[in-house]
N, C-alpha and C positions, 0 to 999 in steps of 0.2 A: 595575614590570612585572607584581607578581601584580597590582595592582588596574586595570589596563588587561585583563589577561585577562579577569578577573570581570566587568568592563566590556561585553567584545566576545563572551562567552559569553552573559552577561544580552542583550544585543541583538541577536545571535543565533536565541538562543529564543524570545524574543518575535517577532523577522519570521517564524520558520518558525510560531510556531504561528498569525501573523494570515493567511501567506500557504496555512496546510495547510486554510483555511474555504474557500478559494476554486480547491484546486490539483486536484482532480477536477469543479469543474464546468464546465470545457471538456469533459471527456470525457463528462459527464451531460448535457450540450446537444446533445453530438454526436449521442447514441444517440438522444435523443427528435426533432429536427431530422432525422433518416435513417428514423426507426422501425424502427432494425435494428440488429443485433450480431454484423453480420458481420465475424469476425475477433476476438471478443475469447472468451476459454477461460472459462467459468466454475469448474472445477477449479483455473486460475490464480488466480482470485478468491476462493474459498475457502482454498489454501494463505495469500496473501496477509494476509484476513482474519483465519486463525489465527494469524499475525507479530503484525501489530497488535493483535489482542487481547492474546495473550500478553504484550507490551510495554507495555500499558496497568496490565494487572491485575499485571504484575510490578513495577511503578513506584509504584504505590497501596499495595502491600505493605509496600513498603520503606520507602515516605513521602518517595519523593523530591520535589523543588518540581516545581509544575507546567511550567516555566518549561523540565524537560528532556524533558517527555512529552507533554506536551498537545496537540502535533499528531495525537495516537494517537484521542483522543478526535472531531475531527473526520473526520481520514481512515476509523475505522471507522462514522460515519455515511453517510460520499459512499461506501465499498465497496460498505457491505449495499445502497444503493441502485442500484449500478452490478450486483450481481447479482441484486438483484431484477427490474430493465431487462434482463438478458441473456433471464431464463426467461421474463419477458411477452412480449418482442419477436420470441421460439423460439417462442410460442402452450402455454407451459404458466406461464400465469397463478397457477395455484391451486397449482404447485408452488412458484412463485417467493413466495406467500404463507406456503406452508409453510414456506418458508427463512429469511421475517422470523420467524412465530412460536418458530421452531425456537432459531436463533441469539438471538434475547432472552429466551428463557427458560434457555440455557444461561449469557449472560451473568450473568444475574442471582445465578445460584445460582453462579461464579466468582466475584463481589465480595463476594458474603456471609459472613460471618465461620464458613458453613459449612466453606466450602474450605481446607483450610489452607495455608498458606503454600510447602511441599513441592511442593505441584501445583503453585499459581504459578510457582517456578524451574523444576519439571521444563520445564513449555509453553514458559518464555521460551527454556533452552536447547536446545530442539526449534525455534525460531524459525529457528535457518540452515540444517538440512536444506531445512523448511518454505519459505525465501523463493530457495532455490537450484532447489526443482524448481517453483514456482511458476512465477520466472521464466524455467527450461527450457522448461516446456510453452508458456508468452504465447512464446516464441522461437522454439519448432518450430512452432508456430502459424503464425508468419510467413514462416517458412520455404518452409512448405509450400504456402501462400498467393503467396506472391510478393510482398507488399505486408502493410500492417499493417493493412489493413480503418478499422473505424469507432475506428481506436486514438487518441487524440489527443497530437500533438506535444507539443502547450502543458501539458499534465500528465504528460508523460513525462521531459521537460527539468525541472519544477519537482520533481519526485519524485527527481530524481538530483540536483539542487542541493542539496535541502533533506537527502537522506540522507548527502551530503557535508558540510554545517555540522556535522550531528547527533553526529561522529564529535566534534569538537573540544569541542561543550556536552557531551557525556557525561562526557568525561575529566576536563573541568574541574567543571563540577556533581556526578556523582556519585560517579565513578573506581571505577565501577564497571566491570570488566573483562570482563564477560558481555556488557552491553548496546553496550559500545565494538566489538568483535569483531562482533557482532550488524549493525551498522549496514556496518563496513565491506564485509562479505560481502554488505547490501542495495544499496550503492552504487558495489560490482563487477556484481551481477546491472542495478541500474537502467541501468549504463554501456553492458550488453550489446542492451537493448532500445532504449536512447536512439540507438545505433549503427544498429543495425536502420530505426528511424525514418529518419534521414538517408541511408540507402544506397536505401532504397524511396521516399524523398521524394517522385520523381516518379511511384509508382505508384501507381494503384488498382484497386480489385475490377471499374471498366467499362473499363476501360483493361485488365486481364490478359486478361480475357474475352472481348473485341475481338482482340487479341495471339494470343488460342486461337483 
């Protein structure tokens, strides 16, 4: 039984992190395919962002296999991208520049053996405030919208899959009790968006506005 665990944890982690290469570029085809970003929070995106970092740089710390993390490292590529798309497609270009330059040089100076390892755990456990009002604001967002805007289905369902496996490879890979808590409180908030999705299914931003 434990080597069947080991088994379905290892494969597991390997599908989420082959499926986390490709589980935001529904939503990055969306925005460039509409050339707009209507409906998605960049505040959302940034809270977000700060999750996945923090669970990247707290995983490298620790030296866990990549096998329980590694989705962290794609998904914070397709984020800074999806918020870099929000500020170009709002028409402040040079600010959404200043948010790549911004965020990769903070990165940088977190993986560095400058940071100590203190800050790493502080950010990770600051992770569920972080992914709880993230996903508040992307919720009131829709809310107030009527509809989920340029939000995409197909990365909202694979975001709350994958944050649900994540919950069983962590136990079993690290047992580490921070990052297990971590995930569940991210695939309560993803459940809350994913819901969202399927109640507005059939709305959108020409459709409310015709409706108005």
């Amino acid at each position: 039984m434990d080597c069947l665990k080991i088994v379905i944890s290892k494969g597991l982690g390997i599908g989420i992190i082959l499926g986390s290469v490709l589980v935001k570029l529904p939503q990055i085809l969306k925005l460039i395919g509409a050339r707009s970003a209507e409906g998605l929070s960049f505040n959302s995106v940034l809270l977000e962002l700060f999750a996945i970092t923090g669970t990247m740089a707290y995983s490298i710390a620790n030296s866990f296999p990549f096998s329980s993390w590694g989705e962290a490292l794609f998904l914070m590529i397709q984020t800074v991208t999806i918020g870099f798309l929000i500020q170009h497609y709002g028409g402040n270009t040079i600010k959404g520049l200043g948010f790549l330059a911004v965020y990769f040089g903070l990165l940088g100076v977190l993986l560095s053996p400058v940071t100590p390892v203190s800050v790493v755990t502080t950010m990770q456990a600051s992770n569920m405030p972080a992914i709880i009002f993230g996903r508040l604001i992307q919720a009131g967002t829709n809310y107030r919208n009527g509809h989920t805007g340029q939000l995409s289905a197909i990365s909202v369902f694979l975001l709350f899959a994958g944050s649900l496996a994540r919950i069983f490879t962590t136990v079993q890979e690290t047992g580490d009790s921070l990052m297990a808590v971590t995930y569940i409180i991210s695939s309560f908030c993803n459940g809350v968006i994913t819901a969202q999705v399927l109640y507005y299914w059939n709305s959108s931003p020409a459709l409310r506005k015709k409706t108005e």
